[in-house]
N, C-alpha and C positions, 0 to 999 in steps of 0.2 A: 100368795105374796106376788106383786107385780115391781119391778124394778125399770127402770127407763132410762138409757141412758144417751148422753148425747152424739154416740156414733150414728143412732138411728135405728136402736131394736129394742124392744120390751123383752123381758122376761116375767111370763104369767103363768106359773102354776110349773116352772121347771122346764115351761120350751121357751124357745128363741123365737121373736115375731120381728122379722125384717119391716120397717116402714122405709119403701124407696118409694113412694107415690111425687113426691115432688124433686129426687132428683134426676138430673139427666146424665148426670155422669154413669148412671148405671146401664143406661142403653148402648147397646153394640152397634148405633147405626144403620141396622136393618139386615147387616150379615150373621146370618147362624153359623155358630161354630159348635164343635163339641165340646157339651159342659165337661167340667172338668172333675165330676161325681159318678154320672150317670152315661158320659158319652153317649148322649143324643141330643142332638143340634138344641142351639139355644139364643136367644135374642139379646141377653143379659150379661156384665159386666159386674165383678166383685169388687170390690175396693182395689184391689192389685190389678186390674184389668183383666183377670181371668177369667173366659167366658162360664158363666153356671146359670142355672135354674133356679131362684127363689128359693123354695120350698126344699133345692137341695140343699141350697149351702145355710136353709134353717135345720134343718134335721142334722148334722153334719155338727154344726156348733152347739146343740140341744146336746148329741151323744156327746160331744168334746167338756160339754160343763158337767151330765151326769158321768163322765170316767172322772173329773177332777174330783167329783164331790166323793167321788168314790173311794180315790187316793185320800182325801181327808182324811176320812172316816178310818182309815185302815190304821 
């Protein structure tokens, strides 16, 4: 199942696929700060401007959709 929607991420196969390739609001301007998953320095901005990792804050909403789907099911 792939789903797409127009925040800007796919869902394929139960993960989260960020596409920020064409905005710029996601860069931090060149200052690293600590993500705010992983705490280790990062380049990257979330929608809230909180500095994170790609790949963290895909993992992060991956686990946040398999707990919901979780709670469905129960």
């Amino acid at each position: 199942m792939t789903a797409t929607a127009p925040s800007g991420h796919r869902i394929y196969q139960g993960l989260v696929s960020l596409d920020w390739h064409k905005k710029r609001e996601h860069w931090g301007g060149g200052r690293r700060r600590p993500c705010r998953f992983c705490h280790r320095l990062c380049f990257l901005l979330d929608d809230d401007r909180h500095p994170v990792h790609k790949i963290c804050l895909e993992r992060a909403l991956t686990a946040s959709l398999a707990q919901g789907e979780r709670r469905a099911a129960a």
